[in-house]
C-alpha positions as CSV (number, residue, x, y, z in Angstrom):
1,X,0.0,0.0,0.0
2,X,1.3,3.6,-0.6
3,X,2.6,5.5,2.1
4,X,1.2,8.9,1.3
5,X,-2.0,9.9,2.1
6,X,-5.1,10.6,-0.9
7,X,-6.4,13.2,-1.6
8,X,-10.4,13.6,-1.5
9,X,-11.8,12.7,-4.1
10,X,-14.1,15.0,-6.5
11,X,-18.0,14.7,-5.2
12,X,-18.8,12.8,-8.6
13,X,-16.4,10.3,-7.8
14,X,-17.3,10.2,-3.6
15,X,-20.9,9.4,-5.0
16,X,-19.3,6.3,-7.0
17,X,-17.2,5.3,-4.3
18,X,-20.4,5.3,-1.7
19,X,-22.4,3.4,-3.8
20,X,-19.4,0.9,-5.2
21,X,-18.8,0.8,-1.1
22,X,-22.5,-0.3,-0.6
23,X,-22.6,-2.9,-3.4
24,X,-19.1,-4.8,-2.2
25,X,-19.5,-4.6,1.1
26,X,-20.4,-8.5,1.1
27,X,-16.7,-9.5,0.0
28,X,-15.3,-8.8,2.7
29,X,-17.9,-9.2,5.7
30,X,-19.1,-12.5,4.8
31,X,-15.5,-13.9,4.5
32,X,-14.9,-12.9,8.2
33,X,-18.0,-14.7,9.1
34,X,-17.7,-18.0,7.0
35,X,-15.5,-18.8,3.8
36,X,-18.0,-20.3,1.8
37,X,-19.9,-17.1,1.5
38,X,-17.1,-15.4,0.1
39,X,-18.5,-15.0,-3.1
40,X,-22.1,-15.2,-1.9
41,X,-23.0,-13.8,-4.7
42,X,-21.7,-15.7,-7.0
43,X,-17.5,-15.3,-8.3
44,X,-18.9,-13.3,-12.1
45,X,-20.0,-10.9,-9.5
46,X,-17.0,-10.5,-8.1
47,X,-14.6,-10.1,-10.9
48,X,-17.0,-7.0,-12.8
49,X,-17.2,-5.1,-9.4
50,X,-12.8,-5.6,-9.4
51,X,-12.9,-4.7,-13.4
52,X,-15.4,-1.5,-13.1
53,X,-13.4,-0.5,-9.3
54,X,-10.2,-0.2,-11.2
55,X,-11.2,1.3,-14.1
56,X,-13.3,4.0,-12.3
57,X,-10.6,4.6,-9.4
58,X,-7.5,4.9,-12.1
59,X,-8.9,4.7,-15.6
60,X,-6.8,7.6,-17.6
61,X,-4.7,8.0,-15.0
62,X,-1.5,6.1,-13.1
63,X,-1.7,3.4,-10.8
64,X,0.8,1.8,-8.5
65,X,1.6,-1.9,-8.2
66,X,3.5,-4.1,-6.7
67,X,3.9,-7.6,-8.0
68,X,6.3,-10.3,-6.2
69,X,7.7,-7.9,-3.8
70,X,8.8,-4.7,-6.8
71,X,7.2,-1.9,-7.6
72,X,5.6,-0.4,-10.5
73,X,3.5,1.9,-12.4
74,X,2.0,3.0,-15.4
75,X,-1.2,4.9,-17.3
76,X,-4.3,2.7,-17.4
77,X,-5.5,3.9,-20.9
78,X,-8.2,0.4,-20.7
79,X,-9.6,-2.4,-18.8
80,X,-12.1,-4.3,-20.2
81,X,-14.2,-7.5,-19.4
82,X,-16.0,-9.3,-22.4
83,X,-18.2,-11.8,-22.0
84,X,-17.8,-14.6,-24.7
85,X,-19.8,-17.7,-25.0
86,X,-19.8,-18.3,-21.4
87,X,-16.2,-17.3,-20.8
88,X,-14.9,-14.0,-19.3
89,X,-12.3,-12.0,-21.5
90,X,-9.9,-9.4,-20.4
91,X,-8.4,-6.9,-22.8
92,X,-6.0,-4.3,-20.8
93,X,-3.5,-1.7,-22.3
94,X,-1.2,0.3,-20.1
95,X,1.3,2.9,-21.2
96,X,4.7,4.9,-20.2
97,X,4.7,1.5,-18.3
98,X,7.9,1.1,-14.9
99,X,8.8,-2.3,-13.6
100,X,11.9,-3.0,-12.0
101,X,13.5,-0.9,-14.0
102,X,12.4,-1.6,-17.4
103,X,10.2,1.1,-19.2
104,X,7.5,0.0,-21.6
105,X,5.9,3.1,-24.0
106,X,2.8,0.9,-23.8
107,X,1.9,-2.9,-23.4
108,X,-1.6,-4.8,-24.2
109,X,-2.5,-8.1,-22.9
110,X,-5.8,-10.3,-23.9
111,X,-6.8,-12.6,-21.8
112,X,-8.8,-15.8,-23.0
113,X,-10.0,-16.5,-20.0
114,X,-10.5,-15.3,-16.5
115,X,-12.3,-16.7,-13.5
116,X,-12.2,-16.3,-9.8
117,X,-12.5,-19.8,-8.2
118,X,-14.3,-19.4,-4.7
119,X,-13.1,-20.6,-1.3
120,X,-11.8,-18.7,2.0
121,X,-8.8,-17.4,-0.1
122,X,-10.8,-16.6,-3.7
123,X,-8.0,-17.4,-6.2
124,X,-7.7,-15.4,-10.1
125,X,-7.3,-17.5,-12.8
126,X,-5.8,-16.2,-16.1
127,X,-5.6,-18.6,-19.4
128,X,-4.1,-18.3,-22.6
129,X,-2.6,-14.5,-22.7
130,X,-1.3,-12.6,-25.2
131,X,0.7,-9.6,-24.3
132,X,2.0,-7.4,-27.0
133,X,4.3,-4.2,-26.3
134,X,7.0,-2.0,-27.4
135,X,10.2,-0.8,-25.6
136,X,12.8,1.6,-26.2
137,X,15.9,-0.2,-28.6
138,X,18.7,1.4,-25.9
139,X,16.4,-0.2,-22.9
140,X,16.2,-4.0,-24.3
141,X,20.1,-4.5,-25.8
142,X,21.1,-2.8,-22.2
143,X,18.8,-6.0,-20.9
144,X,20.2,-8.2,-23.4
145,X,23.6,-7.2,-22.3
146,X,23.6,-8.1,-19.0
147,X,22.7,-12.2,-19.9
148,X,25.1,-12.0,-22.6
149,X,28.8,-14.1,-21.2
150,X,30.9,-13.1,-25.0
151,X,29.8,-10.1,-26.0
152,X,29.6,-6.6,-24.7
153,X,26.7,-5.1,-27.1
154,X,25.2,-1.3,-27.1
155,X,23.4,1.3,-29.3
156,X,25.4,4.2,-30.9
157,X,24.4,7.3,-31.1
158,X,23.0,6.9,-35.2
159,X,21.3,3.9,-33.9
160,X,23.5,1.5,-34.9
161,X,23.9,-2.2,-32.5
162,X,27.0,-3.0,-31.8
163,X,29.0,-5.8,-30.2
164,X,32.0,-5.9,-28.8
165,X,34.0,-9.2,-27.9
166,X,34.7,-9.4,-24.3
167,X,38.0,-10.7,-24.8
168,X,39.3,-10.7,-28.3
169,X,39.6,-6.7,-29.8
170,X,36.5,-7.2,-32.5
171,X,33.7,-5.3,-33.1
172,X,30.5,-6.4,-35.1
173,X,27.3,-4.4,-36.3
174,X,24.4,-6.3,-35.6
175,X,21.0,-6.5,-35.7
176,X,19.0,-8.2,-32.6
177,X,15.9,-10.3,-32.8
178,X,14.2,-12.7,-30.3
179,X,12.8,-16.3,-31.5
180,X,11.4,-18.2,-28.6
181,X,13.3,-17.0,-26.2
182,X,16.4,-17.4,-28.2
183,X,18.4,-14.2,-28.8
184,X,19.9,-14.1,-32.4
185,X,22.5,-11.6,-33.5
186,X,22.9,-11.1,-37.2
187,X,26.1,-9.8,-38.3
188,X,26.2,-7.1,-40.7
189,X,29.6,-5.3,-41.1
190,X,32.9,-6.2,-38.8
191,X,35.7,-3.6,-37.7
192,X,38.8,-4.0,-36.4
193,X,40.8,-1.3,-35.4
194,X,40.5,1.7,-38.0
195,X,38.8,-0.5,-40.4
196,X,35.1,-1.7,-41.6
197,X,33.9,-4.2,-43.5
198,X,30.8,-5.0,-44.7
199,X,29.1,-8.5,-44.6
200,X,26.9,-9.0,-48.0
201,X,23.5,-9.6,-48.0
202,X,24.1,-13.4,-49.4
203,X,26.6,-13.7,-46.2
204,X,24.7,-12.8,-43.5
205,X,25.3,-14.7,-40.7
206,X,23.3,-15.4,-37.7
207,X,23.9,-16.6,-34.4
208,X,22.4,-17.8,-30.9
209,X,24.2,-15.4,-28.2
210,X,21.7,-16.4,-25.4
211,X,18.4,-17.7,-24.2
212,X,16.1,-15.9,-21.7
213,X,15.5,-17.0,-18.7
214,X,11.7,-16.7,-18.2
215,X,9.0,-18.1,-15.7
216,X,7.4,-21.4,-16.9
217,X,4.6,-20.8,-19.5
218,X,5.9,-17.5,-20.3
219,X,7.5,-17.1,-24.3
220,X,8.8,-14.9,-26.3
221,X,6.8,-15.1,-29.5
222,X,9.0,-12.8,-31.6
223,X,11.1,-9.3,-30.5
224,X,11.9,-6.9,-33.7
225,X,13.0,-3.4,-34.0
226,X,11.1,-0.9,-35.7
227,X,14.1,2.2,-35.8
228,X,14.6,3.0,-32.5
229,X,11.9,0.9,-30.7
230,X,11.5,-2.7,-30.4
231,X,8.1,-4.7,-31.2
232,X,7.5,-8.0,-28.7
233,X,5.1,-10.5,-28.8
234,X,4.6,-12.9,-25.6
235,X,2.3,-15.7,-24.8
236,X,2.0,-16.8,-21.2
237,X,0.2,-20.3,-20.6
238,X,-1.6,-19.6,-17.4
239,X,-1.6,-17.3,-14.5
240,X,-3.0,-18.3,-11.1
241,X,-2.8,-16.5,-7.8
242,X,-4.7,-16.2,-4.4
243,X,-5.6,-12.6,-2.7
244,X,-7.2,-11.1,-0.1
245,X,-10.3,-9.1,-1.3
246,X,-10.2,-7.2,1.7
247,X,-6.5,-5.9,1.1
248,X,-7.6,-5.2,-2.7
249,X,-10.8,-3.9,-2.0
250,X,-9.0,-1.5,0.4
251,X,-6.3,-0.5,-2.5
252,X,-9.1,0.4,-5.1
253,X,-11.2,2.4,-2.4
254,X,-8.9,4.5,-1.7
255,X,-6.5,5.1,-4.9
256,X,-3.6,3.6,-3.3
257,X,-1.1,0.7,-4.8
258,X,-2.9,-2.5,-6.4
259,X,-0.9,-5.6,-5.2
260,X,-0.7,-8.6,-7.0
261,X,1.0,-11.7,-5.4
């Protein structure tokens, strides 16, 4: 939760917040009284009062978040809920997006499916995402550069990539995309003290420097750059965590940080 204390909110939105108040009072009282009336009223309930709390309480604005003990933050341009055959789908877009120091200029997710299982610690449920994004070309080869054990690789100043041997005195211009986790470098002119020479377009040669380290289910569809920003494309399997409504409904009431376990 934030530190610093809100400020009071507008009357229109101290009108929402009484009656949003009213309406979820019952996820947190009945939980003290007995867990399986948690979701009394049913667990759909309980995931369009989260959606329309969020949206209302930060939509076009920033919100704070902490997610597995780091901090960050970002513009909530959209959160929907969309209800498909049955099924509950999520579409969310965030922008000028901070975490752990990596910036985002924006990211969009699409959720197949999400569900909130009931019981005395209610538990989220997200299936089949698709989160799309795009990230400064200086920010991701700094990243890249750190899991990287041969080569030393930045962005000059006219944009161009290159990597320099850790031990031998080489330098290669290169171009950086992602395929399944897999970091390829292709090599497109070498130099070597005062001189430069161009690999042909026949001879470009490509290369595996590293592979990302990611949680299980998450991948790394495809990364390219597009001038001086780089295009990514993930898929993550399945998402599921517990929380406390209580602690969440507390956040959203009164503008402060969202946690997510």
């Amino acid at each position: 939760m934030s530190s610093q204390r809100p400020s009071e909110p507008p009357r229109g939105e101290r009108s929402w917040l009484n009656s949003w108040v009213n309406v979820t009072t019952w996820w947190v009282e009945p939980a003290a009284r007995a867990g399986a009336q948690v979701l009394a009223y049913g667990p759909e309930r309980v995931l369009v009062e989260i959606v329309d709390g969020v949206v209302q309480r930060f939509g076009d604005g920033s919100i704070e978040f902490s997610a597995g003990g780091r901090s960050g933050k970002a513009n909530l341009d959209w959160l929907r809920l969309i209800t498909r055959k049955g099924r509950h789908e999520a579409h969310l877009q965030l922008s000028d997006l901070e975490f752990d120091g990596f910036a985002f200029d924006h990211l969009s997710a699409v959720v197949d499916s999400a569900q909130i299982i009931s019981g005395r610690q209610p538990r989220l449920t997200l299936d089949d995402i698709r989160v799309t994004g795009r990230s400064l070309l200086t920010v991701v080869v700094g990243w890249i550069s750190d899991r990287t054990v041969d080569w030393a690789i930045a962005v000059e100043d006219a944009g161009t990539v290159v990597a320099r041997h850790r031990v031998r005195h080489v330098t290669a211009e290169v171009e950086l995309s992602v395929d399944h986790d897999r970091v390829q470098m292709e090599l497109r002119a070498v130099r070597w003290r005062r001189h430069r020479v161009s690999v042909p377009l026949w001879l470009r040669l490509r290369r595996t420097i590293t592979t990302l380290e990611l949680p299980p289910g998450v991948t790394v569809v495809e990364a390219r750059r597009r001038g001086p920003w780089v295009d990514f494309d993930l898929h993550v399997d399945s998402i599921g965590r517990t929380f406390e409504l209580a602690q969440l409904r507390d956040a959203i009431l009164r503008g402060g940080r969202i946690p997510i376990p």
